[in-house]
N, C-alpha and C positions, 0 to 999 in steps of 0.2 A: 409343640406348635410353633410355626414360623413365624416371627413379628415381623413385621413389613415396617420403617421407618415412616413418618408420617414425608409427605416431599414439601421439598424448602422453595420457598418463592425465588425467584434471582433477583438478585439488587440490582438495578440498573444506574448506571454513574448520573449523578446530577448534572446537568448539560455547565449548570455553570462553574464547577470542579473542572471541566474537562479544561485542559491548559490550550492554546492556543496555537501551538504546533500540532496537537490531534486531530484539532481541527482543517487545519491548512493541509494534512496530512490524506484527510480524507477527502477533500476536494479537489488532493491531486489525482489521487488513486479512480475519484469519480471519474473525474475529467479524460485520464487514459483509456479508462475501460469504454465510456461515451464514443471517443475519438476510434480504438479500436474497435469496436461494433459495428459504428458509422464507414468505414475504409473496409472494412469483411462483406457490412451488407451492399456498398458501391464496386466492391471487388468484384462479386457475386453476378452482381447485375451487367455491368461489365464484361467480363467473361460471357455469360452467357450468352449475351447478344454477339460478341465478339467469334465465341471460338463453336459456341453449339453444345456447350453442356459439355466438356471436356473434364471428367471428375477429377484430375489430377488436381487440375492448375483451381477448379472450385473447392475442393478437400481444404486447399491452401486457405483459401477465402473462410471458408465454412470456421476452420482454424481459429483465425485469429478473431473470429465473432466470439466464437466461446471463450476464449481469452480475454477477451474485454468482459462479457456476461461473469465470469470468474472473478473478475477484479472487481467489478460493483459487489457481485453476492458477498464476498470475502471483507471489501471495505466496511460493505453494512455492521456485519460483523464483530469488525474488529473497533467501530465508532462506539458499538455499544457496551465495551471494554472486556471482550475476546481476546487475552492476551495468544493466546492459543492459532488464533488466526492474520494477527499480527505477524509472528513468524511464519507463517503459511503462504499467507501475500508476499513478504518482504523478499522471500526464496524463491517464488514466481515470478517476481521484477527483474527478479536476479539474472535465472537461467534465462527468461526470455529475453532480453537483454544479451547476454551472454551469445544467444545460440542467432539471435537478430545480425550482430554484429558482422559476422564473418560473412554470415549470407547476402547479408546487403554489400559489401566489399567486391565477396566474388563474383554475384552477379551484376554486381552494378546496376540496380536496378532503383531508380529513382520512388517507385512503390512502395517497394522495402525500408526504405528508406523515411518516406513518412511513417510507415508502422512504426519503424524504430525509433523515431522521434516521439512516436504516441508513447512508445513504451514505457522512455527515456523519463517522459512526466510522470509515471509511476514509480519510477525509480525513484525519481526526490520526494516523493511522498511518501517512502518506505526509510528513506535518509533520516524524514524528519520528524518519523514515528519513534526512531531511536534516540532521541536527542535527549539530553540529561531533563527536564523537565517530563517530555511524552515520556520517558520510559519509569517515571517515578510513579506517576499516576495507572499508569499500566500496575504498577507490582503493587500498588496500593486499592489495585483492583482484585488483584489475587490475595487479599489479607496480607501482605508482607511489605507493611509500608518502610522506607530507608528514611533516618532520621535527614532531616535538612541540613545542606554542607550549611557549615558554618559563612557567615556573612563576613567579610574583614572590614572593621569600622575604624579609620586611620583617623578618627576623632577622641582616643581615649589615650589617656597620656602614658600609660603603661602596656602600649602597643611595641612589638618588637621594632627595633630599627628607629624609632623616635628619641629626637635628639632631645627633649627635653629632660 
């Protein structure tokens, strides 16, 4: 007979453990996804008044909604200590970013350009999900907590370099 494991509840991170870059972290990640929703769904509307429902240049719009919609579902996520989606987001800031760049250069296009600025706020939000304290509490979300660096206390007289 097959035993079936009874299922485990998930521990959800205590809000006041969460360090204060995870925080910051996710309200940049909010903020970009808001701001790119907000310019896909004005894109949208735009366009369509503008050009008559031209799917290309809507696709684009259409786009970068979901891209924003992505960054919210994924931040939620990663706030509730998903290290898994943490790297998930971080590499979507990344390549969007990445692939924003060029296209805003080449076409010069001043649109693009805000997107890439929305984007740009996700980026530092992915910056400072990695940052030695966000990424301690992260692994100590995965059971693999790292002992804390040592502190250097220049008050004990058998410190190195003290001339006493």
């Amino acid at each position: 007979m097959i035993e079936i494991p009874p299922r485990r509840s998930v521990e959800r991170p205590d809000p006041k453990d969460r360090p204060v870059l995870v925080v910051w972290a996710l309200r940049l990640w909010m903020i970009s996804g808001a701001l790119l929703i907000a310019l896909g769904v004005l894109g949208v509307i735009a366009d369509a008044i503008k050009l008559g429902f031209d799917f290309g240049v809507l696709a684009i719009d259409v786009l970068v909604m979901l891209l924003g919609l992505a960054y919210l579902l994924l931040g939620a996520k990663t706030y509730r200590g998903a290290v898994q989606w943490r790297s998930s987001l971080s590499a979507l800031t990344c390549v969007v970013v990445a692939m924003l760049l060029p296209l805003t250069i080449g076409f010069q296009s001043g649109g693009l350009a805000i997107v890439l600025a929305s984007a740009v706020i996700g980026l530092f939000g992915s910056v400072l999900a990695y940052r030695p304290p966000a990424d301690r509490w992260f692994k100590c979300q995965l059971g693999d907590c790292p002992d804390d660096p040592p502190v250097a206390n220049s008050s004990t007289p058998d410190a190195p370099g003290d001339p006493r």
